[in-house]
C-alpha positions as CSV (number, residue, x, y, z in Angstrom):
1,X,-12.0,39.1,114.7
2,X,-12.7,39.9,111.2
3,X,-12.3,43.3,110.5
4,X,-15.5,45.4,108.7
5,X,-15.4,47.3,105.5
6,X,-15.8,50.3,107.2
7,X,-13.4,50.1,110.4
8,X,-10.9,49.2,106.9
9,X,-12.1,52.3,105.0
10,X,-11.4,54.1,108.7
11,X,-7.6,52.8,109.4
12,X,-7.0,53.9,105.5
13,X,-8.6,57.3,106.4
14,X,-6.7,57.6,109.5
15,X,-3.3,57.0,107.7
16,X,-3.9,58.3,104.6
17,X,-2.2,62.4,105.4
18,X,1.2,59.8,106.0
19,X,0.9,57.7,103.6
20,X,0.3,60.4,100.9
21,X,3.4,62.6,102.0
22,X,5.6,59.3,102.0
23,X,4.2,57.9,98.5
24,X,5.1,61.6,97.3
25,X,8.3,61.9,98.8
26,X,9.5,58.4,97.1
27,X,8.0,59.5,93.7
28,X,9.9,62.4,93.9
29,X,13.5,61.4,94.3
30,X,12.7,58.9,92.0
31,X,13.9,61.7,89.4
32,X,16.9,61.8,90.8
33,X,17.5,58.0,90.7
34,X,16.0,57.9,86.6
35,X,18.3,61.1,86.0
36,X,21.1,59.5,87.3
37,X,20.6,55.8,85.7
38,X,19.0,57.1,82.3
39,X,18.9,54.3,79.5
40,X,18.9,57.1,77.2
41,X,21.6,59.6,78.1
42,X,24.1,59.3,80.9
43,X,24.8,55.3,80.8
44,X,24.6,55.3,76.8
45,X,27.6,57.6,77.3
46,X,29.3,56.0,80.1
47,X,29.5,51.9,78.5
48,X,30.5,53.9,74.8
49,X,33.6,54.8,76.7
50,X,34.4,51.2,77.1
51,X,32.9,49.2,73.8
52,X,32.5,50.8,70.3
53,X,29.8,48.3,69.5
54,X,26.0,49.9,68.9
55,X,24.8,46.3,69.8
56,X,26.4,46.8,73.9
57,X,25.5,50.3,73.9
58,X,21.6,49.2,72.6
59,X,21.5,46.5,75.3
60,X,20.9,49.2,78.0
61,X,17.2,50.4,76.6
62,X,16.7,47.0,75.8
63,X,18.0,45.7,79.3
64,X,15.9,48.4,81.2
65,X,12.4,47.8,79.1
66,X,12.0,44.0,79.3
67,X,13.5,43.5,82.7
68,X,11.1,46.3,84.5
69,X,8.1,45.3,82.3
70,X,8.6,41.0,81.9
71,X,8.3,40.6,85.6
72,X,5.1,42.0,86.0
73,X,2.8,39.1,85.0
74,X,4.4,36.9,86.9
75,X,4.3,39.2,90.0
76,X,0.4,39.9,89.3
77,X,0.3,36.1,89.6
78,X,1.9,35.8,92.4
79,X,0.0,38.7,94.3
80,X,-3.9,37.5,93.1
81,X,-4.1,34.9,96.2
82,X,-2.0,37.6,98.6
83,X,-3.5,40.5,100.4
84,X,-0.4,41.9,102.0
85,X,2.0,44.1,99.7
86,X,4.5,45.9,101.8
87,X,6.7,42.9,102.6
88,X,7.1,41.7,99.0
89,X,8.1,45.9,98.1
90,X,10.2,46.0,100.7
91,X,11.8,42.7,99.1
92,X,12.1,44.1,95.5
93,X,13.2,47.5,96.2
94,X,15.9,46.3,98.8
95,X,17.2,44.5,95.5
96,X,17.0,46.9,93.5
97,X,19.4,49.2,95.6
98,X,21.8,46.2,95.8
99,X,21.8,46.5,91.9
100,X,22.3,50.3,92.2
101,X,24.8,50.0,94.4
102,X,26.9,47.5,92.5
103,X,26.8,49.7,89.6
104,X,28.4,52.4,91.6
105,X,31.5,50.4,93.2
106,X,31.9,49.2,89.9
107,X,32.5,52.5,88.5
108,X,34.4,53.6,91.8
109,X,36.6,51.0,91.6
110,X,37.3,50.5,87.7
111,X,39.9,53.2,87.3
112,X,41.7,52.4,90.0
113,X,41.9,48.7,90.2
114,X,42.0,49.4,86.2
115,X,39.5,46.4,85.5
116,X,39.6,45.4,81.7
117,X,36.3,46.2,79.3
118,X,35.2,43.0,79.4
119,X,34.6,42.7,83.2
120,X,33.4,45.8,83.9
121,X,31.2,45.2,81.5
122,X,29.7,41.8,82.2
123,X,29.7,42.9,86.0
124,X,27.7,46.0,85.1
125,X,24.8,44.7,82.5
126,X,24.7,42.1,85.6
127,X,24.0,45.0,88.4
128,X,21.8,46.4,85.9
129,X,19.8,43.6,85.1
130,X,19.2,42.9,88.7
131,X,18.2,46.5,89.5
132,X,15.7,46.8,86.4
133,X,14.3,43.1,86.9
134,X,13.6,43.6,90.3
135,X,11.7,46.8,89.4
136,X,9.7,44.9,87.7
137,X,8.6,42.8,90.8
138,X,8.2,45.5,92.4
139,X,5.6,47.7,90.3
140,X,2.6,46.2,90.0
141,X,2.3,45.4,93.8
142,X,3.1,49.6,94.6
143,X,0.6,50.3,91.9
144,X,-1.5,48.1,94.6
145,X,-0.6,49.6,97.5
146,X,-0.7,53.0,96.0
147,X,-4.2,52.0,94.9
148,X,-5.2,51.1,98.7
149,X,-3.4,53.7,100.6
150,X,-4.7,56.6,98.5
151,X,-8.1,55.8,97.7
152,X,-8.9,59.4,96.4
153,X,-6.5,62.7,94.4
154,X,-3.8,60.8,93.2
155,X,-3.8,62.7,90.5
156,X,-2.8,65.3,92.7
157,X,0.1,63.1,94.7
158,X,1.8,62.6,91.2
159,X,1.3,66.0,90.1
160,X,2.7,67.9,92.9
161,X,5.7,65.0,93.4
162,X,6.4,64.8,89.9
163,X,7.0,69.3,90.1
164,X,8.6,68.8,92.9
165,X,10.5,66.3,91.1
166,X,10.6,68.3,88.2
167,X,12.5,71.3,90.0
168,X,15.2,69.2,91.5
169,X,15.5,67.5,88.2
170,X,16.6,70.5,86.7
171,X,19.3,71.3,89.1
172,X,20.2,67.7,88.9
173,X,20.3,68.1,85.1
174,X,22.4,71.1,85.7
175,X,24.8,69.5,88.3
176,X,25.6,66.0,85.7
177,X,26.5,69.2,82.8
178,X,28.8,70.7,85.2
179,X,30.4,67.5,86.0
180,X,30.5,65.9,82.9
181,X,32.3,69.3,81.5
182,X,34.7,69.6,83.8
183,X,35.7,66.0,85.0
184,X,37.1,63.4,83.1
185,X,33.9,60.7,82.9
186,X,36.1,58.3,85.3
187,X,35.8,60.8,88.2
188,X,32.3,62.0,86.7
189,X,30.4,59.2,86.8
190,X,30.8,57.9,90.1
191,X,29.3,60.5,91.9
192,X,26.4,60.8,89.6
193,X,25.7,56.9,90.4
194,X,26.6,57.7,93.9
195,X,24.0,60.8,93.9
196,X,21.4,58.1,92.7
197,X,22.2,55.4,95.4
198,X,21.6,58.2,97.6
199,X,18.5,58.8,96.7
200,X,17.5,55.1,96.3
201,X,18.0,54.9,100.1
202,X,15.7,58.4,100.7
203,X,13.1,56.2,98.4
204,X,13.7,52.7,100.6
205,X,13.2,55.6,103.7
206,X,10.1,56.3,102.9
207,X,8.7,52.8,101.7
208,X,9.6,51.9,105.2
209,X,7.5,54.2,106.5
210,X,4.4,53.3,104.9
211,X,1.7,52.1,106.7
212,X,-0.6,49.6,105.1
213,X,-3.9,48.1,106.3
214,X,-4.9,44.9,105.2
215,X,-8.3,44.7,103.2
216,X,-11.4,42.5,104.9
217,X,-13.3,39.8,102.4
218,X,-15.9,42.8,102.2
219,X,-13.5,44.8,100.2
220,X,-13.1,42.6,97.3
221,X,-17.1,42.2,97.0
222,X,-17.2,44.0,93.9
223,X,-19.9,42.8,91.5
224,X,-17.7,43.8,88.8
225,X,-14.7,41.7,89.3
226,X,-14.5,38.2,87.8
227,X,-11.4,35.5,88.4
228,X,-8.0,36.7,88.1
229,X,-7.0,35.1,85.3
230,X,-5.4,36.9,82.4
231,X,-8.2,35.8,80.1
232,X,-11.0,37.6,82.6
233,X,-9.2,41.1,82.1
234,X,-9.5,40.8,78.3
235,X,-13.6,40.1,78.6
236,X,-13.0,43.9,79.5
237,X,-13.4,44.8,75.6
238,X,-13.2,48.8,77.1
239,X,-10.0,47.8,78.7
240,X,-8.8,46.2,75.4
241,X,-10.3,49.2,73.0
242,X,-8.3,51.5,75.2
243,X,-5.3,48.9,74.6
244,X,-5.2,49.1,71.0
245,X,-5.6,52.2,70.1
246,X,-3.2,53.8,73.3
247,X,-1.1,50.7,71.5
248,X,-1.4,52.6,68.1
249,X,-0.7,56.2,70.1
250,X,2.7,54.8,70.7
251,X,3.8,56.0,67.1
252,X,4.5,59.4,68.5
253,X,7.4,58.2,70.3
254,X,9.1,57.3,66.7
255,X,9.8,61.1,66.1
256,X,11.1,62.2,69.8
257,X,14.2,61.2,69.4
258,X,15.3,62.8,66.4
259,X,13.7,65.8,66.9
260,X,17.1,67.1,68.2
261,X,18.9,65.8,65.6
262,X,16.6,67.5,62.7
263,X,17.1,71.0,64.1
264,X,20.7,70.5,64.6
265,X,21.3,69.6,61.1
266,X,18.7,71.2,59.8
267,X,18.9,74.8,61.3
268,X,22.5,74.4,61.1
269,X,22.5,75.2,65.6
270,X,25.4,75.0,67.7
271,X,25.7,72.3,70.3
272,X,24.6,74.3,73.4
273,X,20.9,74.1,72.0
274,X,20.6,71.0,73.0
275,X,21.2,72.1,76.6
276,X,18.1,74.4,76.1
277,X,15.5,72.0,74.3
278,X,16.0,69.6,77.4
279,X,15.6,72.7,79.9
280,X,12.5,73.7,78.1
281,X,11.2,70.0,78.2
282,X,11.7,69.5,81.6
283,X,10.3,73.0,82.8
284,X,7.3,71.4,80.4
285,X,7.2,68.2,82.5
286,X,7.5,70.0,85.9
287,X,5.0,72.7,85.3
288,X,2.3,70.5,83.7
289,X,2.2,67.6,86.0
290,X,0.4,69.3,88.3
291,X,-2.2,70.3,85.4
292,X,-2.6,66.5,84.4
293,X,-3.1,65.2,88.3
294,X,-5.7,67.5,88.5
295,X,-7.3,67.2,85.2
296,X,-8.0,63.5,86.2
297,X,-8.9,63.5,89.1
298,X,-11.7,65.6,88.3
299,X,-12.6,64.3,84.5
300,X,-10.7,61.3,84.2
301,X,-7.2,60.1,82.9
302,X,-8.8,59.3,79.7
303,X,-9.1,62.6,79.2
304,X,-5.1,63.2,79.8
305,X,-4.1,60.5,77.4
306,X,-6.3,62.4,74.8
307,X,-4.8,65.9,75.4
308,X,-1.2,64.6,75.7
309,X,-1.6,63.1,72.1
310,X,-2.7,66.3,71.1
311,X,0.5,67.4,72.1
312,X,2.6,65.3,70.7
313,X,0.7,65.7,66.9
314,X,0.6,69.3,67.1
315,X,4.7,68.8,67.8
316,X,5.4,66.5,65.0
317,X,3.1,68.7,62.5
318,X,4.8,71.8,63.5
319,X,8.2,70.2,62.9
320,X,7.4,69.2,59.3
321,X,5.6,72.5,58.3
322,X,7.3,75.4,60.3
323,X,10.6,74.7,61.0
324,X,12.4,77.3,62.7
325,X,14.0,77.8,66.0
326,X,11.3,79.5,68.4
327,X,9.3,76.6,66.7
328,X,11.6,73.9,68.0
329,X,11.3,75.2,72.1
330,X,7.4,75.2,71.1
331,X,7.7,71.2,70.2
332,X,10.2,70.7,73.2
333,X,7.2,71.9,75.1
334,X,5.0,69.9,73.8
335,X,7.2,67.3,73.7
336,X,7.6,67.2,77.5
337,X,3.8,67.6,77.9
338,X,3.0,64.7,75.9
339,X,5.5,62.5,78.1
340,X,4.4,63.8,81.3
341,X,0.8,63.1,80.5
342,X,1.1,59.8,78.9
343,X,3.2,59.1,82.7
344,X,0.8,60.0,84.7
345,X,-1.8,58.7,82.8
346,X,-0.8,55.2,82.3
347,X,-0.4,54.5,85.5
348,X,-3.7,56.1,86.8
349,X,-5.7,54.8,84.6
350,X,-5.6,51.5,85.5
351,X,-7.6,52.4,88.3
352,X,-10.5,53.7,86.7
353,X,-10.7,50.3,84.4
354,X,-9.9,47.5,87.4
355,X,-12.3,46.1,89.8
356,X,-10.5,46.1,93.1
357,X,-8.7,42.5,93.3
358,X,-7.2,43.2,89.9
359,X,-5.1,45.8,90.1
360,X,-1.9,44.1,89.4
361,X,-3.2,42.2,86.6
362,X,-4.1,45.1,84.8
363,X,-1.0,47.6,85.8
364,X,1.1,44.5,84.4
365,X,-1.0,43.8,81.1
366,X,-0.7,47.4,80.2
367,X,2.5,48.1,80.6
368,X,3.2,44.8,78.7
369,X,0.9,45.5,75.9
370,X,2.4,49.0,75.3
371,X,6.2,49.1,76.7
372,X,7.6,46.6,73.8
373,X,6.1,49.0,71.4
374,X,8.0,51.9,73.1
375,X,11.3,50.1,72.9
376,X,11.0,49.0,69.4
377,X,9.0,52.3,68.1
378,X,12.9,54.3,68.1
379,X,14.8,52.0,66.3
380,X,12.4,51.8,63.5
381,X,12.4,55.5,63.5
382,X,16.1,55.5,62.9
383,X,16.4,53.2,60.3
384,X,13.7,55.4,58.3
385,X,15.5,58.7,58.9
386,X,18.4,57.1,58.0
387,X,16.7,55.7,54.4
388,X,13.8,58.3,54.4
389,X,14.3,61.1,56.1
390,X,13.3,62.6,59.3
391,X,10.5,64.0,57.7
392,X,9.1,60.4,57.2
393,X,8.9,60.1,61.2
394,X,7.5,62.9,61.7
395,X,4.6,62.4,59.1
396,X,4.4,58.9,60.8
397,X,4.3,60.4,64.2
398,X,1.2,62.9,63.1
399,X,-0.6,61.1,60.7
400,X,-0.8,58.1,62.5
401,X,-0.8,59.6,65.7
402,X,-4.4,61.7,65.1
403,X,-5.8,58.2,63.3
404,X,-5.4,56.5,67.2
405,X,-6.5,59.9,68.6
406,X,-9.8,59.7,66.8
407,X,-10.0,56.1,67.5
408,X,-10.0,56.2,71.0
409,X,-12.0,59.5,71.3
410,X,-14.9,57.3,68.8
411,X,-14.1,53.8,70.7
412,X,-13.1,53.7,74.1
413,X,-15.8,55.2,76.8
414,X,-13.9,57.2,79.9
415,X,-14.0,54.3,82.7
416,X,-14.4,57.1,85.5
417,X,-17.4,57.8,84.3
418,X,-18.5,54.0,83.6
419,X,-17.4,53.4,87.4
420,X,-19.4,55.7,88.6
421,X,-22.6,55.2,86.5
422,X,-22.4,51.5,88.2
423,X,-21.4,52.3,91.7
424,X,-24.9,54.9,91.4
425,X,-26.7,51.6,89.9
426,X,-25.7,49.1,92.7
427,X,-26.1,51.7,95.6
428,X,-30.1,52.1,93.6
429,X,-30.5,48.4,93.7
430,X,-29.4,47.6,97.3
C-alpha cells in the first residue's frame, strides 16, 4: 500500500525529537574528529616530521578538498533514481572510520616497528585518501537525509551542536597543547588520532540510530522541480547569481591565514599569542553559531552569508588601518564569525534554493563550485605576501570582498522568501 503525503509528513513528525538529538549529537563530535585530523594544523605538523618537502606537506589540504568535494557529483547521480539514504551513509561513513583507523595504527605502530618515511608515508596519504574520499560519498546523501528528517529549525540543530561542539573544542584544543608540549610527537600523536577514532565511532553511534522514512511519489510533486540533470539546476539563474558572487566572497579566505603571521612579525608578539588568537576564534565560533541557526531560520541563510562577509571585511580593513594588539583579538573574532557563518550557511542554504528531489545535486554543485576556490584562494595569498606584502591580501580580502558583498545584496533574491511567496501562490491556485 502506497503510503500518503500526510501519514509521511506524520512518521517524520513522530521521529523527528530522535532524529534531531542524533543528527546533533553526530555534528557535535564531529569537532573532535576535524580537531584531531586538521589539514591545517596538527597533520601539517605530524608528515613535516617525516619529509622536508612543502610539496608532501601541501598534499594534505589538497588531499582533504578534492577527495571530500569530487565525489559529490557522482554521488548526487547516483542518489537522483534512489529514495532510501541511510544504507548508502551507513556505507560511506563505515569507510571513512576504516581510513581513520588506519591512520592511527599507522602512527601507533611506526615508532615501534620503526617503519621508514617512505612507507609510513605512502600507507598514510592512502588511509587519508580513503577517509576524505569516502566523505565525499557520504555528504550529499546526509545533506538529504538531514533535509527529510528535520523538515523545520535546523538552523537551530547546527547552532546549538556546533556550541556544544564549540565548548568541547576548546578543551580539546587545550588537551592536543598539553600533549604536544610535553610528549615527544611519536607518543603525542597517537592518542590525538586515537581521540578522533573514538569519536568517529560516537558519530557511526548515532548514524545508526537514525530513523528514516521513506518519501511517497506525492512528496516529490513539486511544481518547481525539473529533471535531475546537472544542466536543470543551472536554469536556476538565482541559484547561479548566488554562485558567483558567494564564488567571488571566497577572496576573504586569502588573508586568514596570514593574519597570524602579520601580527607576529609585525607587533613583534611572543609565540604564546598564537594560543590566544585561536582561543578567541573559537569562543567566536562556539558563541555565535547559535546566533546564525537562529538568524536563518527566521530570515534566511542568505542573510548569514551577508553578515558573515561583513565580518570578514571589517577584519581585513581593521588589519590594514589599525594595527595593534586589542585589534588583532577583535579580527580573530571576526574571523571566527565569518567561518562559522559561512559553515552554517552553505550548507543550509541549499535548502532554501532546491525543489525537493534535488537536494544532492545542488549540496554537490555548490560545494564544487566554491571548495576549489577555497583550496587555491591561500596559496595565492602566500605567494603575494611573500612578493607584495601582507598588506596586499588584506586589501584583496576587503576590497574585493565588499565588491561580492554588494553584488549579492543587488543580485541574488533571499530563496526563503521566493519559497514561500510560491508555496502561498500554489496553495491560492489549488
Amino acid at each position: 500500500m502506497t503510503m500518503s503525503l500526510e501519514e509521511y509528513n506524520a512518521k517524520v513528525e513522530a521521529n523527528y525529537k530522535w532524529n534531531f538529538f542524533w543528527l546533533a549529537l553526530d555534528n557535535m563530535v564531529f569537532f573532535f574528529i576535524f580537531m584531531g585530523l586538521s589539514p591545517y594544523t596538527i597533520l601539517p605538523f605530524y608528515i613535516g616530521k617525516f619529509t622536508a618537502s612543502k610539496v608532501v606537506i601541501g598534499l594534505i589540504p589538497t588531499v582533504y578538498l578534492v577527495g571530500s568535494t569530487l565525489p559529490q557529483i557522482f554521488m548526487a547521480k547516483f542518489l537522483k533514481n534512489r529514495r532510501d539514504r541511510k544504507k548508502y551513509l551507513v556505507t560511506a561513513a563505515s569507510i571513512q572510520r576504516i581510513g581513520i583507523l588506519g591512520m592511527f595504527v599507522l602512527a601507533f605502530l611506526q615508532p615501534k616497528l620503526a617503519i621508514s618515511s617512505t612507507i609510513f608515508l605512502f600507507f598514510f596519504f592512502l588511509m587519508y585518501a580513503l577517509q576524505n574520499v569516502a566523505s565525499g560519498f557520504y555528504f550529499p546523501a546526509w545533506a538529504d537525509f538531514l533535509g527529510k528528517a528535520i523538515p523545520r529549525r535546523r538552523g537551530f540543530l547546527f547552532g546549538i551542536s556546533n556550541f556544544m561542539g564549540g565548548l568541547l573544542g576548546l578543551g580539546l584544543g587545550w588537551l592536543l597543547s598539553y600533549l604536544l608540549d610535553r610528549y615527544p610527537f611519536q607518543h603525542a600523536i597517537p592518542v590525538i588520532l586515537g581521540i578522533s577514532f573514538v569519536a568517529s565511532m560516537i558519530s557511526l553511534m548515532a548514524i545508526l540510530s537514525w530513523r528514516e522514512v521513506v518519501p511517497p511519489d506525492a512528496y516529490f510533486n513539486d511544481a518547481t522541480a525539473t529533471e535531475g540533470s546537472y544542466s536543470s539546476v543551472f536554469t536556476d539563474k538565482n541559484f547561479v547569481s548566488y554562485l558567483t558572487w558567494r564564488g567571488l566572497m571566497v577572496i576573504l579566505e586569502i588573508a586568514t591565514p596570514y593574519y597570524t603571521l602579520s601580527a607576529l612579525e609585525q607587533l613583534a608578539l611572543n609565540a604564546g599569542q598564537v594560543g590566544i588568537f585561536t582561543t578567541i576564534m573559537s569562543f567566536s565560533e562556539a558563541i555565535l553559531n547559535p546566533l546564525w541557526g537562529w538568524l536563518g531560520d527566521r530570515r534566511g541563510f542568505l542573510d548569514v552569508v551577508k553578515l558573515s562577509a561583513l565580518a570578514g571585511i571589517m577584519g581585513a580593513f581593521m588589519a590594514i588601518f589599525f594595527p595593534s594588539l586589542f585589534t588583532y583579538y577583535t579580527i580573530f573574532f571576526l574571523v571566527g564569525a565569518m567561518i562559522c557563518g559561512f559553515q552554517i550557511a552553505t550548507v543550509n542554504i541549499v535548502y532554501e534554493f532546491s525543489p525537493h528531489r534535488l537536494v544532492p545535486l545542488y549540496t554537490a554543485i555548490c560545494m564544487i563550485s566554491l571548495t576549489p576556490l577555497s583550496s587555491i584562494v591561500p596559496t595565492l595569498g602566500g605567494f603575494i605576501a611573500e612578493n607584495l606584502g601582507y598588506a596586499t591580501d588584506f586589501w584583496l580580502a576587503g576590497g574585493l570582498g565588499l565588491a561580492s558583498l554588494v553584488g549579492l545584496s543587488l543580485r541574488v533574491k533571499n530563496p526563503k522568501n521566493t519559497r514561500l511567496i510560491d508555496l502561498a501562490v500554489n496553495q491560492a491556485e489549488s
